[in-house]
C-alpha positions in Angstrom: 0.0 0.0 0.0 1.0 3.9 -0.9 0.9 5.3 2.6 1.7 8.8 2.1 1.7 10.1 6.2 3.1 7.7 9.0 3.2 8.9 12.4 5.6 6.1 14.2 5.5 6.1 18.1 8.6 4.7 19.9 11.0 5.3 17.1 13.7 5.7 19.2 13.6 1.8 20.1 15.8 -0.5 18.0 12.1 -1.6 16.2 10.9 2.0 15.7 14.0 3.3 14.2 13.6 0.6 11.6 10.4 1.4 10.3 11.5 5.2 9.8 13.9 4.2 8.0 11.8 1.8 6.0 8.9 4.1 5.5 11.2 6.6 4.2 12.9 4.9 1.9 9.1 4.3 0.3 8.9 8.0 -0.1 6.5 8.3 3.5 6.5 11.3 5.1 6.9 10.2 8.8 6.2 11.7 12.0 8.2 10.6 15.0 7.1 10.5 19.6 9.3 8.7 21.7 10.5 9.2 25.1 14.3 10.5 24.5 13.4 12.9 21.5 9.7 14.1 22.9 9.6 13.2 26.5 7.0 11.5 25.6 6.0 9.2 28.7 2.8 6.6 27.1 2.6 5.2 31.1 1.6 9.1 32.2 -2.0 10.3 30.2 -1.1 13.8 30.5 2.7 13.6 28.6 0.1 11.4 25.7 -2.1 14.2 25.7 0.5 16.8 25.4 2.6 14.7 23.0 -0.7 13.5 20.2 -3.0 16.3 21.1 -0.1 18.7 20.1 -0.2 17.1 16.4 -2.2 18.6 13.5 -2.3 16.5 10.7 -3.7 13.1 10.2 -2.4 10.2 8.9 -3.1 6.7 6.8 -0.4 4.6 9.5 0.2 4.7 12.6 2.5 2.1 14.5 2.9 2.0 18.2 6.4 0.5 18.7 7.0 0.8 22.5 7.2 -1.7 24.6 9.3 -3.8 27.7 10.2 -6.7 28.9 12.7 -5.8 32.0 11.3 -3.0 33.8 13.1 -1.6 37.0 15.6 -5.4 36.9 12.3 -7.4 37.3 13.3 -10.1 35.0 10.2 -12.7 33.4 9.1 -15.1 36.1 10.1 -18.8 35.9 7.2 -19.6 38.6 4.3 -18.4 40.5 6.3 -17.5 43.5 8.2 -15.0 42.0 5.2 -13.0 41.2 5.5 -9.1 42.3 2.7 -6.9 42.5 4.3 -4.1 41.2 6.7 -6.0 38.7 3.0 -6.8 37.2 1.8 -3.7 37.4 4.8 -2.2 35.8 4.0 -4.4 32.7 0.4 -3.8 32.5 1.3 0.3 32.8 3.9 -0.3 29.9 2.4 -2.7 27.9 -1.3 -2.4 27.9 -2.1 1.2 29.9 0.2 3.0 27.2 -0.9 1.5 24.0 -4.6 2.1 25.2 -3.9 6.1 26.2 -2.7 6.4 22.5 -5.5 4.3 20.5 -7.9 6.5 23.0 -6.6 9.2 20.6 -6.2 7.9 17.5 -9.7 8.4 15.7 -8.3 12.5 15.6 -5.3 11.3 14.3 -6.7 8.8 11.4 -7.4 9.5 7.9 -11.1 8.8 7.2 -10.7 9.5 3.4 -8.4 7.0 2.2 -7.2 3.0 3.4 -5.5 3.3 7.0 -3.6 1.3 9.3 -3.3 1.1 12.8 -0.7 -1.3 14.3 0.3 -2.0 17.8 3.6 -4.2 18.4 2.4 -7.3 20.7 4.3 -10.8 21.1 3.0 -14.1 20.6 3.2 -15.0 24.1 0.2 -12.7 25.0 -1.6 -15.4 23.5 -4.1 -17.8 26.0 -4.5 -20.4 22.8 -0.8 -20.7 21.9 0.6 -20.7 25.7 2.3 -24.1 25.9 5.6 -23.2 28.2 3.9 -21.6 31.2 5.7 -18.8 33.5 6.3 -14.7 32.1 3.1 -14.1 34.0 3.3 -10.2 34.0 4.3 -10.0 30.2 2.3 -12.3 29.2 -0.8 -11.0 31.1 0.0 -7.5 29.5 0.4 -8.8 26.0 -3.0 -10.5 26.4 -4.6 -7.4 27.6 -2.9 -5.0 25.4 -4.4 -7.9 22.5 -8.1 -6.8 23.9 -7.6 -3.0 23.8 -6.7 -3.4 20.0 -9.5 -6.0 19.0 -12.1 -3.6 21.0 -10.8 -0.5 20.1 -11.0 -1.9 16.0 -14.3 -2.5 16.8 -15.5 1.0 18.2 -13.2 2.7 14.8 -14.8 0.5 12.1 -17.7 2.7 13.0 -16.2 5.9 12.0 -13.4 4.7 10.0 -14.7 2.6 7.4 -11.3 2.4 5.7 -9.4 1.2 8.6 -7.6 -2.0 9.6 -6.5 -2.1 13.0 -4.3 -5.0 14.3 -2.1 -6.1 16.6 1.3 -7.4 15.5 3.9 -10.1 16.5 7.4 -9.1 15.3 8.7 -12.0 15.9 12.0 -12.4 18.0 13.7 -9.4 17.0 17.9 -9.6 17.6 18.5 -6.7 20.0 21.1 -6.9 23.0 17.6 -6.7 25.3 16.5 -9.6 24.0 19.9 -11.5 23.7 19.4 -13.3 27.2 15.8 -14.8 26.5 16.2 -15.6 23.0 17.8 -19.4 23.8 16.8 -21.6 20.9 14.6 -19.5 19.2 14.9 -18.0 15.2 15.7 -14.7 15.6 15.9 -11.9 12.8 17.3 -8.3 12.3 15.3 -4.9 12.9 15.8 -4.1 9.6 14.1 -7.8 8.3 11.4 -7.5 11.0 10.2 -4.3 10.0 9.9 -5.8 6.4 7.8 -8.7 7.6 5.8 -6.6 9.3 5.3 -3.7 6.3 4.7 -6.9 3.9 2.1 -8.2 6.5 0.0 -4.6 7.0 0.2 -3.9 2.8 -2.0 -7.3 2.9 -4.3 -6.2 5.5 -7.8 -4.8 4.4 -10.6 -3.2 6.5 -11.9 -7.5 6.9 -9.1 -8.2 9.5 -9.7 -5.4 11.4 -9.3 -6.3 15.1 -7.0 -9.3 14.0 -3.8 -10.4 15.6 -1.1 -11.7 13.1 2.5 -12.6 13.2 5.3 -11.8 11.0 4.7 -14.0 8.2 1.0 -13.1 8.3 -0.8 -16.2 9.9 -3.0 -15.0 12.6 -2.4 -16.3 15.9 -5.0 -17.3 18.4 -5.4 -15.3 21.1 
């Protein structure tokens, strides 16, 4: 698809920077939030507010790149007992709360006119159907909620936006020295190829999916 405005949120992250450069390279004019260019906090509502409610243009993509899996040292649990409260709720702000604060705005940010995408980076283990190795309680949990805001918010935008697909997205296991640790035996690709899977996967996408959850090769995952 010809997007022509992209406004890319977290594009100082190792994922974010790749789709600038990607969408740029397409000829897309591409607007850039993230927390060390912007101070651009998605955890706080009023830095979101300031940040999105500050822009004056809409646009046909929109890609919410942010995202963590260590917060504050608090590593993925291995077991139920080393479940913290606010380990958890750090994910859920992170993961789920943040994401949510910017889709709560993006029906002022979306073309209506033309095809438009909204995308919001999620993992494969916030899926219920697909868990098979147990433990990552808090990121999982906060995947798998952040999976609900996007399927209900596609829902409450198809009304307006009749031209809209609204998804979530798993990257896949993107090589990054934050993941290094936790990869272990599983395939891992570049920014620069993830970002391509992922482009390839929404240029497929019509307003049908909306409220879909796919992975980088395009087969939807359970959730």
């Amino acid at each position: 698809m010809a997007w022509k405005n992209a406004l890319i949120i977290g594009a100082s992250g190792g994922i974010g920077a790749a789709l600038v450069a990607a969408l740029e390279v397409r000829g897309v004019q591409v607007k850039t939030l993230s927390r060390s260019a912007d101070g651009l906090d998605i955890t706080d509502e009023a830095s979101v507010e300031r940040s999105l409610g500050a822009l004056q243009q809409t646009f046909d993509l929109i890609i919410v790149a942010t995202g963590a899996l260590v917060i504050d040292g608090a590593e993925p649990e291995k077991s139920l007992k080393q479940i913290s409260g606010q380990a958890m709720m750090d994910q859920f702000a992170v993961n789920a709360v943040g994401p949510a604060l910017i889709l709560a705005r993006a029906a002022k940010l979306t073309t209506r006119d033309r095809p438009a995408h909204i995308a919001v980076l999620s993992a494969r283990v916030g899926s219920i159907g697909d868990n098979r190795l147990g433990g990552w309680y808090s990121y999982r949990a906060a995947k798998a909620a952040v999976n609900q805001i996007v399927h209900t918010a596609a829902i409450e935008l198809a009304r307006t936006h009749k031209q809209l697909n609204c998804v979530a997205l798993h990257p896949g296991t993107v090589q990054t020295p934050f993941t290094a640790k936790y990869v272990e035996r599983h395939k891992t690709v570049s920014a620069d190829q993830a970002v391509q899977n992922l482009l390839g996967v929404l240029d497929g996408l019509t307003p049908k999916e909306t409220g879909s959850f796919y992975d980088w090769s395009g087969a939807k995952v359970p959730w």
